[in-house]
N, C-alpha and C positions, 0 to 999 in steps of 0.2 A: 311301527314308525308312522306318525303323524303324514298326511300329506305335502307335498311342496308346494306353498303356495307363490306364483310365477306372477307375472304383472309386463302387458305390453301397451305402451303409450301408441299412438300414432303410428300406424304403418301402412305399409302397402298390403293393399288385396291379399298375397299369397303368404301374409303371417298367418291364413287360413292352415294352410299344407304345415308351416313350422308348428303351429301349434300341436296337432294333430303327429307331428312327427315325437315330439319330445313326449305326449302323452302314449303313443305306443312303440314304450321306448322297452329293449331285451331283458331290463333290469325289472323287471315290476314293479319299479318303484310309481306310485300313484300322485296325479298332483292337479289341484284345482289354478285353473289357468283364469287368468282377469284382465281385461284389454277395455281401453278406452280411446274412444274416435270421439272428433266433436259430431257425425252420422252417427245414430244409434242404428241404422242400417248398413253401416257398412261390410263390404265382405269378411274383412278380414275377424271381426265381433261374432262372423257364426263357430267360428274355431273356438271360441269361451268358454267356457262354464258363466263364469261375471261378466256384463257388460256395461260400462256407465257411458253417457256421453262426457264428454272431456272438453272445458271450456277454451275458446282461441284465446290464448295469453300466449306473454317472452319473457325473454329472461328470468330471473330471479321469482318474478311471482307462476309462470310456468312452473319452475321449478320446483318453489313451494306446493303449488297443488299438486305436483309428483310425487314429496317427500310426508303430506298430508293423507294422499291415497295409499301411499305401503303402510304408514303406520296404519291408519283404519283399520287397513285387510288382511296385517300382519303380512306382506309381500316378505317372502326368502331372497326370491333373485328376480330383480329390473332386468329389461331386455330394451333399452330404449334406443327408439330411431331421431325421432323429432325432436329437435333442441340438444342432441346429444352434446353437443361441447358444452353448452349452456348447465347443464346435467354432472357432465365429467368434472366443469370445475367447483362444483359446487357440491363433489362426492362426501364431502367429511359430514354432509349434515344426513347421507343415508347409511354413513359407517354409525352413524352416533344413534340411528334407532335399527340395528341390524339386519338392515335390505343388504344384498349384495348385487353388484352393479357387473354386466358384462358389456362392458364399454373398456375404451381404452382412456387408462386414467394420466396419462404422460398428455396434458393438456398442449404445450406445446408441438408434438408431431401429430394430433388430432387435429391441431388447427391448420398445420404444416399440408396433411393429407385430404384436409376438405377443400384447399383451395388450391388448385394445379399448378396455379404458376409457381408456387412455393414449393409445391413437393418436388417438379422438375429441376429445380434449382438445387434440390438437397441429393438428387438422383444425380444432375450432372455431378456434383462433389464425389459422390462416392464410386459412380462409373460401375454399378451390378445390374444396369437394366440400359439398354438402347433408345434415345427418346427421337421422335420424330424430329425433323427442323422445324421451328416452331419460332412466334414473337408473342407478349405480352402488349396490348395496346388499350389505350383507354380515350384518345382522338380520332377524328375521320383520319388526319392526316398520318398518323403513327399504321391505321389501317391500311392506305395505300399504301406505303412503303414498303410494310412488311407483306404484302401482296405482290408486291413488284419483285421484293425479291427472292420467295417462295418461287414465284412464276420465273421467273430468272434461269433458277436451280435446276428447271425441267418437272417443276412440283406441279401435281392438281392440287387444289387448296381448298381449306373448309375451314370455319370456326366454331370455339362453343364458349358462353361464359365460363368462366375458370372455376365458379363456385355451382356449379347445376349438378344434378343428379339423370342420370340417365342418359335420353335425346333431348332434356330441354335445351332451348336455343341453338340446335346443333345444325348447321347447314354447310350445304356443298356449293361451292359458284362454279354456276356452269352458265358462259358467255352464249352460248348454245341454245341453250332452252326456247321451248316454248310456252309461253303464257297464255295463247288459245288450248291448244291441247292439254296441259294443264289444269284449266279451267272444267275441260270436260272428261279430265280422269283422278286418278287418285291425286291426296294431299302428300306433298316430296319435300325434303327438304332442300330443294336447289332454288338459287338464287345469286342472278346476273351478277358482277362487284360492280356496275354501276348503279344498282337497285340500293346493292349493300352499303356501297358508298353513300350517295344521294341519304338514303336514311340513317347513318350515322352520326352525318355532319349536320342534320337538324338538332345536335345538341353541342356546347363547348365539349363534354366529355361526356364518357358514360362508363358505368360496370365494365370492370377487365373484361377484356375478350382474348382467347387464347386462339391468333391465326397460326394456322399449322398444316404440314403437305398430308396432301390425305391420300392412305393406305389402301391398296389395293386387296390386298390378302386374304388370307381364314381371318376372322378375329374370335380371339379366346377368351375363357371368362374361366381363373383358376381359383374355383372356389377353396380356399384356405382354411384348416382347424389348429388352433394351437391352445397350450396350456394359458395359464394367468400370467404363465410370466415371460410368455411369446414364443416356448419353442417349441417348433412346428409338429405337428402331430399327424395331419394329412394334408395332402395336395390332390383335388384333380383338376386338370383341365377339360373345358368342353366346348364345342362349337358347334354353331350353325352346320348340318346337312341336308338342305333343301329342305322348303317348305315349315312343316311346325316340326322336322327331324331334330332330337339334338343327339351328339357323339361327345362321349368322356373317353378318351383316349391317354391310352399311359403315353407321353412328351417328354421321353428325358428332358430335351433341353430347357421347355416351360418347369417343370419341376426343378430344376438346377434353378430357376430365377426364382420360384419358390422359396426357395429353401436359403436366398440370398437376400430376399428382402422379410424373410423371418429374422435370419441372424442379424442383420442389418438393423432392422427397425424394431423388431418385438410386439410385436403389436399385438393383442389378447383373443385369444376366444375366435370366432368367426372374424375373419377379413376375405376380400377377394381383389383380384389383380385381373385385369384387362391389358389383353394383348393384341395386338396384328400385324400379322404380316407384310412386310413389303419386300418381296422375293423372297428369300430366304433367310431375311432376318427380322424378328422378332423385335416391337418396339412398342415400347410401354404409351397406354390410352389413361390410363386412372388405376387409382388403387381405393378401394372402399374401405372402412375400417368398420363394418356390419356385414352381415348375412346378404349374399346375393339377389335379387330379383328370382335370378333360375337355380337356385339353392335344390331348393324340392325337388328340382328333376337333378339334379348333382345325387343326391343320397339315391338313386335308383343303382348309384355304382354299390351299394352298400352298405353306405358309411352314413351315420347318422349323425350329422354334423350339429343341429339342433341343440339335440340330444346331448352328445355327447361334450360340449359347451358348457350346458347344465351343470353336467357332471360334475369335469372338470372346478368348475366354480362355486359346489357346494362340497370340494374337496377330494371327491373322490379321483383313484389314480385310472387314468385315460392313455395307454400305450401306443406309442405311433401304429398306423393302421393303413395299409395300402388296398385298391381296388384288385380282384384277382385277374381281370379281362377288359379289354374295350367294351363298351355297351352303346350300343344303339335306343334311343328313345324317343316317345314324345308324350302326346298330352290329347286328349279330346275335354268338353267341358262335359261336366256334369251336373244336373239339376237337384237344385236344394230347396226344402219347405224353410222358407225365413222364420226364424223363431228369435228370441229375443230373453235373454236369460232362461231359456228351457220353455217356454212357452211362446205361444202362436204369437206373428207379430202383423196381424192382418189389419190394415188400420180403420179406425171406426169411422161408420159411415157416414156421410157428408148430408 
């Protein structure tokens, strides 16, 4: 059997560890892996075998040089983070030269799930997941309001763009704070509502902000495996345990949400669902429709979720799969000689 050849656009750092995970993957099936960053130093580039730099474009001509790079390199299976909607809708031009695409191709709940206020709105319809109290605001004055009455409710309150990934834009108002002390310790996300205010309202409007009561609790991160055609295959959750600790703990009842916003939504191949607590109820933060941040420490339960995606979507059958134990884990860094398509990438001297 010929190699698989894989292709990852733009990612985060730790496509290092995915890469690495699907090449030493139970099956021996062997496969030359090809990633492209517009850094040709990026972390995630050392996980390759190929590495190109990859030009900043959007839409459609993004796109094309996506659909230009697998034919060149004869790519099997895309793994695409960056532009992904941009990408999904415009899957028929990668069916038409034989790439296969592990994206979720149902272009409107992809666009539904990248942008929170919409997917909260498709969550309140269906009522399988708890969402915080929360407003949608795009004025200073919509921001007060919906502060007032967050705070009203007995809420602490925090916002974050509705279309960010991660902590971008994510902050806590806390009327409390100090901005000496501040100054002379770590960088926080806390920030006065009259700072929040005041800098708002230097514009008529601005990008949705999603004000919402902020969760005291664990928060979970239940990295999801499903088939092509979304039904679920594995679940775990995992959470912070001090420090760089993480814990994948079997959660019935996170797994029941699992398993509800599988049925519910379908959604392909890797997704993950963030969760937290507020007492003892469970209330949905985001749902990703990609491979998590903390993915790589998720497969320490076992499960090779990468991998096992791969599989899945070059056909092969992938049998639901449970962890057999809680696991305790974490992570130290480890040092790499930078190389550069297999060779030194030490750069010539000045």
């Amino acid at each position: 059997m010929k190699k698989v050849n894989i292709y990852f656009n733009r990612w985060f750092s730790v496509a290092y560890h995915y890469m690495n995970l699907i090449r030493n993957n139970d099956d021996g099936i062997s496969f030359t892996i090809f990633a492209t960053h517009p850094d040709i130093r990026h972390m995630s580039l050392q996980g390759a075998d190929v590495a190109e730099t990859e030009p900043k474009l959007e839409g459609i001509h993004y796109v094309q040089f996506c659909v230009d790079f697998c034919r060149r390199n004869e790519i099997d299976i895309f793994i695409p983070r960056l532009h992904m909607l941009d990408i999904a809708l415009h899957a028929h031009l990668f069916d038409a030269i034989g790439t296969k695409l592990i994206v979720c191709r149902d272009v409107d709940l992809l666009e539904s799930i990248m942008d929170k206020g919409k997917f909260y709105e498709s969550v309140k319809e269906t009522g399988i997941m708890t969402l915080p109290d929360y407003h949608v605001v795009s004025t200073a004055e919509e921001f007060k309001t919906a502060y007032h009455d967050l705070i009203g409710k007995g809420h602490s309150v925090c916002f974050k763009p509705t279309d960010s990934e991660g902590g971008l834009g994510f902050r806590i108002i806390d009327n409390n704070r100090s901005p000496l002390q501040e100054l002379f310790g770590h960088v926080t996300p806390l920030i006065s509502f009259e700072d929040a205010y005041r800098i708002l309202s230097s514009e008529p409007s601005f990008p949705e902000l999603m004000v919402m009561e902020l969760l005291e609790g664990y928060e979970y991160s239940i990295d999801c495996l499903a088939d092509g055609a979304g039904n679920l295959l594995a679940a775990v959750p995992r959470r912070k345990a001090g420090g760089r600790l993480r814990l994948m703990e079997h959660n019935p009842e996170l797994k029941e949400i699992a398993a509800k916003v599988a049925q519910t939504y379908k959604i392909p191949y890797n997704f993950n669902i963030q969760m937290k607590y507020n007492g003892s109820i469970p209330k949905l933060l985001e749902v990703n429709p990609r491979m998590s941040g903390g993915l790589h420490i998720s497969c320490l339960s076992g499960i090779n979720f990468p991998y096992l995606a791969v599989k899945s979507a070059l056909g092969g059958e992938v049998q639901p799969v449970d962890f057999t134990e809680d696991v305790l884990a974490s992570h130290v860094e480890k040092p790499l000689i930078m190389k550069s398509n297999g060779e030194s990438a030490v750069p010539d001297a000045v």
